[in-house]
Backbone as a printed PyTorch tensor [residue, N CA C, xyz], in Angstrom:
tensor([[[  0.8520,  -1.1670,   0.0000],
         [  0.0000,   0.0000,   0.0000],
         [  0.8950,   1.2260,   0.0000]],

        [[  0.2160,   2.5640,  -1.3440],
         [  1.1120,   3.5680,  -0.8100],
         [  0.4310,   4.5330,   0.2230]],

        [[  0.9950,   5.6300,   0.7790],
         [  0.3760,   6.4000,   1.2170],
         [  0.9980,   7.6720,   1.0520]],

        [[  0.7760,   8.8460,   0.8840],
         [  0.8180,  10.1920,   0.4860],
         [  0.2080,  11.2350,   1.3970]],

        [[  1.3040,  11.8630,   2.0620],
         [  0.6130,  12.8680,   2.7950],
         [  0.5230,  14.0060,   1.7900]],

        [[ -0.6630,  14.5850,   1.9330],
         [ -1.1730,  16.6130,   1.1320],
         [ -1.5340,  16.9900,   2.3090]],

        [[ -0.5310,  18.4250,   2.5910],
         [ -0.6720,  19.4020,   3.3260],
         [ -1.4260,  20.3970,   2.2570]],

        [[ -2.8870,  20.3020,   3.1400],
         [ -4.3480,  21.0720,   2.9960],
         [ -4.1320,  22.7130,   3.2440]],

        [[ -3.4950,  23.4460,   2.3410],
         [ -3.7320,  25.1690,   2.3380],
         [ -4.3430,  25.6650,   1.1960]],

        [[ -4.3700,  26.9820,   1.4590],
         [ -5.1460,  27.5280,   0.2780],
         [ -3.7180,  27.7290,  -1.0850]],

        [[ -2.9340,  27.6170,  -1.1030],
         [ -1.9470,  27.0470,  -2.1140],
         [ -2.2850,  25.9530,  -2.5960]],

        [[ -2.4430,  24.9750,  -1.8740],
         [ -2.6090,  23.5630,  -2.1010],
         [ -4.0200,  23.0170,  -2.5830]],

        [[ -4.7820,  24.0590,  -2.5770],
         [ -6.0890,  24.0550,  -2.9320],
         [ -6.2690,  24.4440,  -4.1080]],

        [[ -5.5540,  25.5540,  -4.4100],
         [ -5.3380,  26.4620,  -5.6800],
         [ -4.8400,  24.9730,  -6.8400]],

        [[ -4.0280,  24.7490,  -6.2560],
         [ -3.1780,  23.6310,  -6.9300],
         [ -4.0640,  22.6070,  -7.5180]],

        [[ -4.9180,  21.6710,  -6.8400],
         [ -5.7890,  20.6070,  -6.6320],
         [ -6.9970,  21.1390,  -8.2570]],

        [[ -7.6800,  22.4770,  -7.6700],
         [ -8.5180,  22.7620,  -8.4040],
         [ -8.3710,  23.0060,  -9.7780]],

        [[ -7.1480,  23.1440,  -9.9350],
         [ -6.3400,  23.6180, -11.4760],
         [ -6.1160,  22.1760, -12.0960]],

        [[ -5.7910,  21.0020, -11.2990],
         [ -5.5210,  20.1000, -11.5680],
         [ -6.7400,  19.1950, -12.3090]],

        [[ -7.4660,  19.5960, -11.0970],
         [ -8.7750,  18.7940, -11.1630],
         [ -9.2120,  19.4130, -12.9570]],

        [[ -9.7460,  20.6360, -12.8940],
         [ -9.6970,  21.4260, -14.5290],
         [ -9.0430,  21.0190, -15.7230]],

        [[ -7.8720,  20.6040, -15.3020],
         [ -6.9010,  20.4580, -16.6910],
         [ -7.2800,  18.6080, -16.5930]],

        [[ -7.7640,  17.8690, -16.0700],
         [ -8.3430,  16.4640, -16.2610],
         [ -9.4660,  16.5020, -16.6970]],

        [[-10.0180,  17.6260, -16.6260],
         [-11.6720,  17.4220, -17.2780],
         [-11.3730,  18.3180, -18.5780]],

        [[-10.6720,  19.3670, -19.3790],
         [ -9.8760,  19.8370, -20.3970],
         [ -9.1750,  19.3270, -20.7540]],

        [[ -8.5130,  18.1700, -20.6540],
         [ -7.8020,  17.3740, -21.6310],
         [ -8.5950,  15.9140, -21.7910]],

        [[ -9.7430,  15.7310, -21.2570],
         [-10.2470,  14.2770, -21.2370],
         [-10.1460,  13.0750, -20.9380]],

        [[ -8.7270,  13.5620, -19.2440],
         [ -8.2800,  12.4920, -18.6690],
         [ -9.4250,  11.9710, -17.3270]],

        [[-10.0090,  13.0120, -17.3520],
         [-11.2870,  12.6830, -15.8220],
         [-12.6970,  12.6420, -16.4540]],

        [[-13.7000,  11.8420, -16.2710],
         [-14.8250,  11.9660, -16.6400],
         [-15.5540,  11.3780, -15.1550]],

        [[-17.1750,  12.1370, -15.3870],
         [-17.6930,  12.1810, -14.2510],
         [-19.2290,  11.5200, -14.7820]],

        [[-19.8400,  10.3870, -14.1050],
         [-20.9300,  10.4830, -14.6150],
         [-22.1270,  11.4810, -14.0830]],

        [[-23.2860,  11.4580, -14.8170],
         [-24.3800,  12.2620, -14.2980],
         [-24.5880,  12.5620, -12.8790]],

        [[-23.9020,  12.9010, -11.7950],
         [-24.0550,  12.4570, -10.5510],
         [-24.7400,  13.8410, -10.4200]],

        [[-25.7300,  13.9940, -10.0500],
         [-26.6510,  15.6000,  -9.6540],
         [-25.5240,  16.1170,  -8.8660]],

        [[-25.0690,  15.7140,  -7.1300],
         [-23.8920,  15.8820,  -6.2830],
         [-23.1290,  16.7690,  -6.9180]],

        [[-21.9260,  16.2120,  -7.4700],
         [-20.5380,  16.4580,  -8.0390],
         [-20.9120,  17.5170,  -9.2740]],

        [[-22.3120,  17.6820, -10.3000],
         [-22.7180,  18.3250, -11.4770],
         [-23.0610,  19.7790, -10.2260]],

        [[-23.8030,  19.6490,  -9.4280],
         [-24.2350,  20.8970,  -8.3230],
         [-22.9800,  21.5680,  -8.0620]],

        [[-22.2990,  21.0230,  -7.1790],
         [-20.5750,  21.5470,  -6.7380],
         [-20.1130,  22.2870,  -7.8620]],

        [[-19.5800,  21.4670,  -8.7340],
         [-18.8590,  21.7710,  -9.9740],
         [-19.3550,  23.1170, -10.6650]],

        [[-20.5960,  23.0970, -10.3130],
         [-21.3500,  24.3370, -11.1810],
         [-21.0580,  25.0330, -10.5740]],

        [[-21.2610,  25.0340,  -9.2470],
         [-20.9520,  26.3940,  -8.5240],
         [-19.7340,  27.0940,  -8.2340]],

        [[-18.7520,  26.2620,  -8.9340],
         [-17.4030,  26.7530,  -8.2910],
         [-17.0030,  27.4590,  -9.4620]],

        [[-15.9790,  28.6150,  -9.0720],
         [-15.4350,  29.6560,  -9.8710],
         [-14.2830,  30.1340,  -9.7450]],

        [[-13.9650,  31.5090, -10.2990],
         [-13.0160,  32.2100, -10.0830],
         [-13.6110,  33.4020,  -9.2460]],

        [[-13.1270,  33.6510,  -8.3770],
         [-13.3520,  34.9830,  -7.3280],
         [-11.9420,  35.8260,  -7.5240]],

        [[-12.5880,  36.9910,  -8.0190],
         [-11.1930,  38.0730,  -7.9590],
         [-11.3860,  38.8210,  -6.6900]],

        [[-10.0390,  39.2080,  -5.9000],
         [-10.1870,  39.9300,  -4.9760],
         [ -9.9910,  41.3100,  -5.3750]],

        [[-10.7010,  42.0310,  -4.8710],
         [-10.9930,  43.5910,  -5.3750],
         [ -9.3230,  44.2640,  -5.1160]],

        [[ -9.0020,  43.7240,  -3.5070],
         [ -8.0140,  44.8510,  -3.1550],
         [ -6.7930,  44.1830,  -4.3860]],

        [[ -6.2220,  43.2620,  -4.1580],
         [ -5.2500,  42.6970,  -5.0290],
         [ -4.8720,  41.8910,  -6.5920]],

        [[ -6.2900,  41.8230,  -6.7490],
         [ -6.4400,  41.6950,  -8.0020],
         [ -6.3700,  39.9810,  -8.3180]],

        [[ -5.8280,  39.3230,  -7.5310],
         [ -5.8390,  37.9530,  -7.7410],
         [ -6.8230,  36.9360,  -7.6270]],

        [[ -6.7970,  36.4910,  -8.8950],
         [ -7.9460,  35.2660,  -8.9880],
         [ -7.9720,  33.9490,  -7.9660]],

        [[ -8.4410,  33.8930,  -7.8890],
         [ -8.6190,  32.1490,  -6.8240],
         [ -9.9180,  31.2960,  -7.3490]],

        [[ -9.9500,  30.0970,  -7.4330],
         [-10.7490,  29.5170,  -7.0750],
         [-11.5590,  29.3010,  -6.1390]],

        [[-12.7560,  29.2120,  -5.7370],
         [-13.9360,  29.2910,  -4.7130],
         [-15.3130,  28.8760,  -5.6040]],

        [[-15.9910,  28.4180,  -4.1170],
         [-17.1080,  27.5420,  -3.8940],
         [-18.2720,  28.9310,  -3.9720]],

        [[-18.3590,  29.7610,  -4.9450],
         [-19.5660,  30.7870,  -5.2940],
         [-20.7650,  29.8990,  -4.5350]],

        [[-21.3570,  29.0830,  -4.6700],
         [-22.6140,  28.3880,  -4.2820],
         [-22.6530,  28.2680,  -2.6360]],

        [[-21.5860,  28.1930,  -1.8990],
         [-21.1810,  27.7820,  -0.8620],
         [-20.3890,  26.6770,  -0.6380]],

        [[-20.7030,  25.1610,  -0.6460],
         [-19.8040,  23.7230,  -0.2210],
         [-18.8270,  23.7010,  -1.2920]],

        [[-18.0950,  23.1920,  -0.7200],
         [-16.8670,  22.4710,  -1.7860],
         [-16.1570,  21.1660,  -1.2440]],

        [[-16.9930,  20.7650,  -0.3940],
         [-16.1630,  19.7290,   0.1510],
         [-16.8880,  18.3330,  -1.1500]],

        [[-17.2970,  18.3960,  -1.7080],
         [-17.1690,  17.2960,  -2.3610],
         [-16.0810,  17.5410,  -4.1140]],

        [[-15.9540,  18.9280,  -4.2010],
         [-15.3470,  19.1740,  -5.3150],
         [-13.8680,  18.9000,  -4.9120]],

        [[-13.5180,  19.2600,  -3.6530],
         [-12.5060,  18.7780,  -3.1520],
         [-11.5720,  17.4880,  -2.8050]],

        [[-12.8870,  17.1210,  -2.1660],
         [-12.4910,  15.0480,  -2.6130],
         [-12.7450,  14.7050,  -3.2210]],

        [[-13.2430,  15.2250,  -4.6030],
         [-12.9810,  14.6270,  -5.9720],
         [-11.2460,  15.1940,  -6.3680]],

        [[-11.1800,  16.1530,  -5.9860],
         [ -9.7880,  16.4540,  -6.6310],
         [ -8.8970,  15.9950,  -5.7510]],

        [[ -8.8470,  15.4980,  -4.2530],
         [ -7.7530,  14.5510,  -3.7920],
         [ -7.9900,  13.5080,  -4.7070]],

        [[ -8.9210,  12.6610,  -4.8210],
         [ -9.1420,  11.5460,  -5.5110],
         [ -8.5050,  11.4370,  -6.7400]],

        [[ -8.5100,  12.5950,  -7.8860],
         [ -7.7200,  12.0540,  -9.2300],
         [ -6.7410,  12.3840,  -8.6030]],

        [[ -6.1710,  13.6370,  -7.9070],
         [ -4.6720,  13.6200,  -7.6450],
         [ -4.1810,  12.4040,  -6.8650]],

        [[ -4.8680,  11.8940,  -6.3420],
         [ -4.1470,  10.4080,  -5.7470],
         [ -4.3200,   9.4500,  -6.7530]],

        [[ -5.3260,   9.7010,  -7.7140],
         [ -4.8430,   8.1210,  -8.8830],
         [ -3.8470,   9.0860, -10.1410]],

        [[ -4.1000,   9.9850,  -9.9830],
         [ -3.1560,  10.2740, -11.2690],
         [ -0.9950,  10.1180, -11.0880]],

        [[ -1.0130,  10.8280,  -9.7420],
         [  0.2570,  10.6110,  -9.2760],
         [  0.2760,   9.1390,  -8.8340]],

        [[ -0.1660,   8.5570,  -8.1850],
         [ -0.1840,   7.1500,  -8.3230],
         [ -0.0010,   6.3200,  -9.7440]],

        [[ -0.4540,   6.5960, -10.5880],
         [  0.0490,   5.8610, -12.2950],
         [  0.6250,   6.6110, -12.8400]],

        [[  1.7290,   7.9850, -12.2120],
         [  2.4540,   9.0480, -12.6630],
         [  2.1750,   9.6510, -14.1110]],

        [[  1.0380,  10.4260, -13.5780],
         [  0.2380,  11.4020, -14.8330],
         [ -0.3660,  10.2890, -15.5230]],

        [[ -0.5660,   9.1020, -16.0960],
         [ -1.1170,   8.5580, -16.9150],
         [ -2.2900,   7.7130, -17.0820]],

        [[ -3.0200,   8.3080, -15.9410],
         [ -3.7360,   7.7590, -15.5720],
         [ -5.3570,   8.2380, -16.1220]],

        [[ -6.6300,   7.6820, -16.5440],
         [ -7.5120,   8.2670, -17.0610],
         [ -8.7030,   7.7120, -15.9110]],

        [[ -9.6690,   8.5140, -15.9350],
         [-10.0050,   8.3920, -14.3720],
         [-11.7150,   8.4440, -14.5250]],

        [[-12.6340,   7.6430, -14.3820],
         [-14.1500,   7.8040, -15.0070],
         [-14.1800,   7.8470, -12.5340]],

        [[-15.0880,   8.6120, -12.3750],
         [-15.8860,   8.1780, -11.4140],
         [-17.4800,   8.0590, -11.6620]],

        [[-18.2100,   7.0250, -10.5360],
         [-19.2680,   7.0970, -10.9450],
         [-20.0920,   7.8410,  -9.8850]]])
């Protein structure tokens, strides 16, 4: 068994969510119809901050905890089959 520690910050979040994006833009992650994960997903965005100008990712709708353990999830199978990994959840 492997195991992988991710230290959880808002860097590391930034990171995850970009990741998670570029698997569903290149056609390495597919998701089925799940209402859940289609709700989340919709709601999440880019938030600019007024004072500094920097974009982030955020949960516009409110939750993100399931958009989130979807994106530990491919990042643990994708680095696990080192990038080559193609990833359907159901």
């Amino acid at each position: 068994m492997f195991v992988s520690g991710f230290l959880t910050n808002k860097n590391n979040k930034e990171e995850l969510i970009s990741h998670l994006l570029s698997g569903f833009q290149c056609n390495n992650l597919f998701i089925l119809n799940n209402p859940i994960i289609i709700k989340e997903l919709s709601a999440f965005g880019l938030k600019k901050d007024v004072r500094t100008g920097k974009e982030t990712y955020e949960a516009l709708g409110g939750h993100d905890d399931t958009v989130i353990s979807l994106g530990l999830a491919y990042e643990a199978a994708t680095v696990l089959s080192g990038g080559k990994a193609s990833v359907a959840f159901v």
